[in-house]
C-alpha positions, -999 to 999 in steps of 0.1 A, spaced: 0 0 0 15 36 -8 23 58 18 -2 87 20 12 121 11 21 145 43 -6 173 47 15 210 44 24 216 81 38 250 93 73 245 82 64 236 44 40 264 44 67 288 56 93 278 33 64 283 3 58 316 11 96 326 14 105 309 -17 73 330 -33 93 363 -18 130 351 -35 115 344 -68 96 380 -66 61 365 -67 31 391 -62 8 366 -58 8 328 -45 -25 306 -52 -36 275 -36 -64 254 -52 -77 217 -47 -64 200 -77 -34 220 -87 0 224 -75 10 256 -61 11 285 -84 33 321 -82 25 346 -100 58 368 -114 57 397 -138 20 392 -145 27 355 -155 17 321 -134 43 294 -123 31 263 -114 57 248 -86 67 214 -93 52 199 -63 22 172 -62 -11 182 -68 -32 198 -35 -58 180 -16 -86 193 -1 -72 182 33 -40 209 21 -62 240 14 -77 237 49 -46 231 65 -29 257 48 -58 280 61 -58 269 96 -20 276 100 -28 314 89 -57 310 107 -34 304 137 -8 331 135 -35 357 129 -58 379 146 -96 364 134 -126 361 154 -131 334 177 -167 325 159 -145 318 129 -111 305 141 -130 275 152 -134 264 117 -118 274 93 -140 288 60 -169 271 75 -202 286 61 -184 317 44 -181 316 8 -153 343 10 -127 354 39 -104 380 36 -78 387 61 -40 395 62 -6 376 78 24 390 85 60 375 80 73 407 101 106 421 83 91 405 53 59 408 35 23 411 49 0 389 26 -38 400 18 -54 368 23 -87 355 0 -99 321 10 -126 315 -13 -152 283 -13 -149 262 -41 -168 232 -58 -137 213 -50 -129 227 -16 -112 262 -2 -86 279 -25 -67 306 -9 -53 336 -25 -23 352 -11 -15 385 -27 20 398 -17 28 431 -2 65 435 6 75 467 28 91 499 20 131 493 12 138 529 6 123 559 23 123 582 -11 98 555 -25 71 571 0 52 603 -17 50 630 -4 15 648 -5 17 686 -5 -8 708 8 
């Protein structure tokens, strides 16, 4: 009998979101089905990992779930009765990710859109009055 595939813990989901922030990804998508995508320069990139089960996409959202501020009415499970969630998580020092967890015929995708911070102050506009 195979061995079942692991379900993304913390440490695998952590090292996805870093390696989205090295390759420059503004956007990292997790769907039921697929692989994990990046998107770069306006342009998908599948990662060559195994295909995502539905037990992946709720994990994946539970461990954001976890590290992030969210109502106790909706911590306790995860995407339950919503048909969309949108919330952010913080790597701090290195991005803050808008978070979309969408229900799907399939099972949750989640959406992470990537916001990296300020490098350089003279990137900041100034407004004048």
């Amino acid at each position: 009998m195979p061995t079942p595939l692991r379900r993304i813990d913390a440490t695998a989901l952590l090292r996805l979101l870093r390696f989205g922030l090295t390759e420059e990804a503004t956007r990292i998508d997790f769907r039921v089905g697929c692989p994990p995508r990046f998107t770069v320069d306006a342009e998908a990139k599948t990662l060559r990992h195994r295909q995502l089960a539905r037990e992946d996409t709720d994990a994946i959202l539970g461990l954001l779930f976890e590290q992030t501020r969210v109502p106790e009415r909706l911590s306790s499970e995860p995407g339950d009765g919503a048909q969309e969630l949108y919330f952010y998580y913080e790597l701090p020092g290195e991005a803050l990710f808008e978070i979309e967890a969408s229900r799907e015929t399939a099972g949750l995708a989640v959406s992470l859109e990537i916001i990296r911070p300020l490098t350089d102050p003279s990137e900041i506009a100034l407004l004048e009055t």
